[in-house]
N, C-alpha and C positions, 0 to 999 in steps of 0.2 A: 559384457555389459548387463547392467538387471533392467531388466524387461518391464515396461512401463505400469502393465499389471500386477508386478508384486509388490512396486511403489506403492502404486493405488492402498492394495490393500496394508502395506505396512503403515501408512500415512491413517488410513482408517482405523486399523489398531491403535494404533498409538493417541490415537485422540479418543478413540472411546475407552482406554483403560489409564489417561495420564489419571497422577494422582498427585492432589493439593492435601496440605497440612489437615487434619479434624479439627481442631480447635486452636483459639477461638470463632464458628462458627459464624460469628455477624462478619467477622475479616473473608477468611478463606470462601464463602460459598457466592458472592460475586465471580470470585475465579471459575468456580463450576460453569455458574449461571452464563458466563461469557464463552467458556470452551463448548457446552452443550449447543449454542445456538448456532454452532459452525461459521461456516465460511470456505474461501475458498481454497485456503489453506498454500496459497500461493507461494509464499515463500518455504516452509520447508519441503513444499515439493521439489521447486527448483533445490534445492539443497540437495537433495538424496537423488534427483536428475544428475546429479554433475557428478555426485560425488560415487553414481550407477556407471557413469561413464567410464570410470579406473580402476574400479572394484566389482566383485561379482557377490559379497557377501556381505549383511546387513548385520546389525549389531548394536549396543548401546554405546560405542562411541561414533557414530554421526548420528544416529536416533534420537537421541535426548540432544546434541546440539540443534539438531532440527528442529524440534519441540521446543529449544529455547526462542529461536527466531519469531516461531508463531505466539508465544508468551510474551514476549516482548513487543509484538505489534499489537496483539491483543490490550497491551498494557496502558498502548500510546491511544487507543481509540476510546478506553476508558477516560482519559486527561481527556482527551479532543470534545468527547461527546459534551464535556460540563463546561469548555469555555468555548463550544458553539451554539450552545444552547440544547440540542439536538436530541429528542425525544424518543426516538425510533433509532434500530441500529437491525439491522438484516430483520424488518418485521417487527423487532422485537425490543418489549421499553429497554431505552437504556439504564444505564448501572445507578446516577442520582436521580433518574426517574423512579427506578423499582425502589431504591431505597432511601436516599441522601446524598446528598453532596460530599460530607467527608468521609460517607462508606467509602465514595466511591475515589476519592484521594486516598485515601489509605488503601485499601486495594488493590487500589493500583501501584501504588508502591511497594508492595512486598509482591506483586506481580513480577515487577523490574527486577528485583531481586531475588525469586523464582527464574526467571529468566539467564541470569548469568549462572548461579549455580547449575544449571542445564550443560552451558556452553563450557564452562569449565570440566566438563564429562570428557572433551576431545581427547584424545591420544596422548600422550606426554611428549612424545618429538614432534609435537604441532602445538601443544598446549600455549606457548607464550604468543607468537602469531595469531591462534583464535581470539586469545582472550585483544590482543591490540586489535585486531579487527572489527570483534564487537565493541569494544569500548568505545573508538572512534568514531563510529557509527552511532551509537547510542547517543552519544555526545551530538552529531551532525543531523540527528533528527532533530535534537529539539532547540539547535539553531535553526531550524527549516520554520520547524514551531516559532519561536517567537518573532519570524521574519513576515510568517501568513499574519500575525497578530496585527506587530507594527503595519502591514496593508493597509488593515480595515480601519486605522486612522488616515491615511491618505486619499487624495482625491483621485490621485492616479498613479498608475505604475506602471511602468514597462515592460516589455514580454521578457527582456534579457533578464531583467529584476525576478520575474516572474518565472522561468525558467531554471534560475538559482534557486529560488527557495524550492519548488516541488521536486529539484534536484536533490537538496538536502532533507524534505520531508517525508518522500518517496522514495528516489530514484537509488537512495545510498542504502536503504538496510533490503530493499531488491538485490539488491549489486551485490552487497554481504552475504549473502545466501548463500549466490551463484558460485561466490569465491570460496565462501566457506567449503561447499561440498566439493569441492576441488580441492581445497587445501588439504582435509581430511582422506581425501580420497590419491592424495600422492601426485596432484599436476603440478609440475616446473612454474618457474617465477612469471615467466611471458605467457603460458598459455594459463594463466591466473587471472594475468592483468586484464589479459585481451576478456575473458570471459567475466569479469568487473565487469567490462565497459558494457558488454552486452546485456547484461542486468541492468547497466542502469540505464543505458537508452530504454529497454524494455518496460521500465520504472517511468521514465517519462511520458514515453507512450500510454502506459497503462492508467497516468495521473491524468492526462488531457480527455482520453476516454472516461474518466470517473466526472470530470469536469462538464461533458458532453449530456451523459446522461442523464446527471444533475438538471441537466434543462429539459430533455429529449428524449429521458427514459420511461421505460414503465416501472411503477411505482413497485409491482407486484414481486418482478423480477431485479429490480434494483434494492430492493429492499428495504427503503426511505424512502420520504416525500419527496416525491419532483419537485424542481423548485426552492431547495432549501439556502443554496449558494446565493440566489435571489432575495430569498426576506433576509436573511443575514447581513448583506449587504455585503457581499466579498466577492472579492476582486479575483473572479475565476480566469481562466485562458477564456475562454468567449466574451468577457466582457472586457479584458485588455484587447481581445481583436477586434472586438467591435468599434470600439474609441479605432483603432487604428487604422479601420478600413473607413473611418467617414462618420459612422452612425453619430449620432446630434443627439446630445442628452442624456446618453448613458449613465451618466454618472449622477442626476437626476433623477431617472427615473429609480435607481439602484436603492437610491436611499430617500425615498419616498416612504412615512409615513405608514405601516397596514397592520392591522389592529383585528380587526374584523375577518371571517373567513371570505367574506365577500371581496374585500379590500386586497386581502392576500391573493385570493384569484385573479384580480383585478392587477396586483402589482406582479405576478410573475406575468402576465400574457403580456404586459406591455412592456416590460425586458426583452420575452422573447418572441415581441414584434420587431425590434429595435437588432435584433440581432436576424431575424431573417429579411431587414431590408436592407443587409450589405453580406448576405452568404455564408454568415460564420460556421453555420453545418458544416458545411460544404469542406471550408476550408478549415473545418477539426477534424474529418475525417482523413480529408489531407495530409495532415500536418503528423497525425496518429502512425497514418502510412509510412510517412518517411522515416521519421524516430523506430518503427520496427522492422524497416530495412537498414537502418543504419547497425542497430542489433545483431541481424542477422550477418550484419557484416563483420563485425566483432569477432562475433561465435567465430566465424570461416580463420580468421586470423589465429586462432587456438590451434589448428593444425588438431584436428579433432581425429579419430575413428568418422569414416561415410556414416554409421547408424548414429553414433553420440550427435554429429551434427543435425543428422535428417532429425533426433528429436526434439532439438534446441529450436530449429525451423518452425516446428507442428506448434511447439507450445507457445510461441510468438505470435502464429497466425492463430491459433487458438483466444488468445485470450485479448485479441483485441478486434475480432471477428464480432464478438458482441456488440461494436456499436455499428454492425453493416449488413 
């Protein structure tokens, strides 16, 4: 198994030396500008996790798929940021902030397409299996996408509703990863499957806590405004459980007028007054818990190696330890 230290640093190479097209220059260097600001690099970790799991030696065929994954999420926060409005991204202006809006559509589209060219790197006795894999994926995110969309015309939605989509906006190109570095890495069809599932409960998990912090977190370490799920008006997991646990007005106070810095201040506290007078903390921390044991239960089901599994465990409790 490779040792979760070499990951580290392959994972760090590999983002301080990828390399996007020179020219044209106004296209390609959003791409830069997005990969130098980092992140958490979450999914091609889990990728070269799994696929550390079957193999002991590193290489450009699951390195560049891994690097595809993180191009391809990268690609999706670009689209996200400009039809959320959303100004800041890890700190840092976003892509039609720093430049335009159709910089940052186009950009993002030959990001997408940077992206597959990555994944299409895999192995040749894997190759048709990655590429259905990502495609499908690719595809079910941005049904997830237009599902968060149609939300935010509704007055209300249900958590099973609600659930589906950061299923498909989340929880599936997590899931992809997990399987991918498996697939490339030589695991059988069942301990493939089982280890999907584990991504993608972990996916959901990981959306509920993004959800969380969005109301709960600090600004410094989230790396956005607190608060932004609120002036948007979108219909988070706290604000479907809130409706659901009682709270009066939700949906009122949600899409409440705020214009003003004053106003904004004004409308996120009284969101989340309205959510701490029926527990919704409480019960997202909850809810965080269970979805990353349901994960870890997955993982167990792979019939793993003891250490493959103990680190499928760590990186579970790891990354959703953040909101506790």
């Amino acid at each position: 198994m490779i040792q979760e230290n070499t990951l580290s640093q392959a994972i760090q190479d590999l983002f301080g030396n990828i390399v996007f097209q020179a020219e044209p220059a106004g296209l390609y260097d959003p791409l830069r500008y997005m990969i130098a600001i980092g992140g958490k690099r979450l999914r091609p970790r889990l990728c070269l996790l799994t696929y550390g799991i079957y193999q002991d030696t590193l290489g450009p065929h699951i390195l560049e798929p891994a690097a595809g994954l993180e191009v391809y999420h990268t690609f999706t926060l670009i689209h996200d940021d400009i039809m959320d409005r959303s100004s800041l991204r890890r700190g840092h202006a976003t892509v039609w902030k720093k430049w335009n809006e159709d910089t940052a559509i186009l950009s993002g589209d030959v990001m997408c397409i940077d992206a597959f060219k990555r994944i299409a790197q895999a192995p040749a006795q894997v190759l048709p299996q990655a590429l259905e894999l990502f495609s499908q994926t690719a595809a079910e995110v941005c049904d997830g996408q237009q599902l968060d969309m149609d939300f935010e015309k509704r007055e209300h939605v249900s958590m099973p509703e609600y659930m589906r989509m950061i299923g498909l906006k989340t929880g599936v190109l997590i899931a992809c990863s997990v399987q991918m570095g498996a697939l490339i890495g030589g695991a059988g069809l069942t301990a493939q499957k089982a280890l999907y599932d584990y991504g993608f409960n972990l996916g959901l998990a990981f959306q509920v806590a993004d959800d969380y912090l969005d109301a709960y977190g600090d600004e410094k370490v989230f790396g956005k405004p607190i608060g932004g799920d609120i002036l948007n008006a979108k219909k988070s997991w706290l604000t479907i459980k809130a409706e659901e646990l009682g709270a009066a007005g939700v949906a009122q106070a949600l899409n409440a007028p705020a214009v003003t810095e004053e106003e904004k201040t004004a409308k996120i506290a009284r969101v989340k007054a309205l959510y701490d007078s029926v527990g919704v903390a409480d019960a997202a921390k909850e809810t965080i818990a269970e979805l990353s044991a349901r994960a870890i239960e997955r993982a167990r089901a792979a019939e793993l190696p003891a250490e493959g599994l103990a680190a499928l465990e760590s990186f579970a409790k790891r990354l959703v330890g953040r909101t506790f």
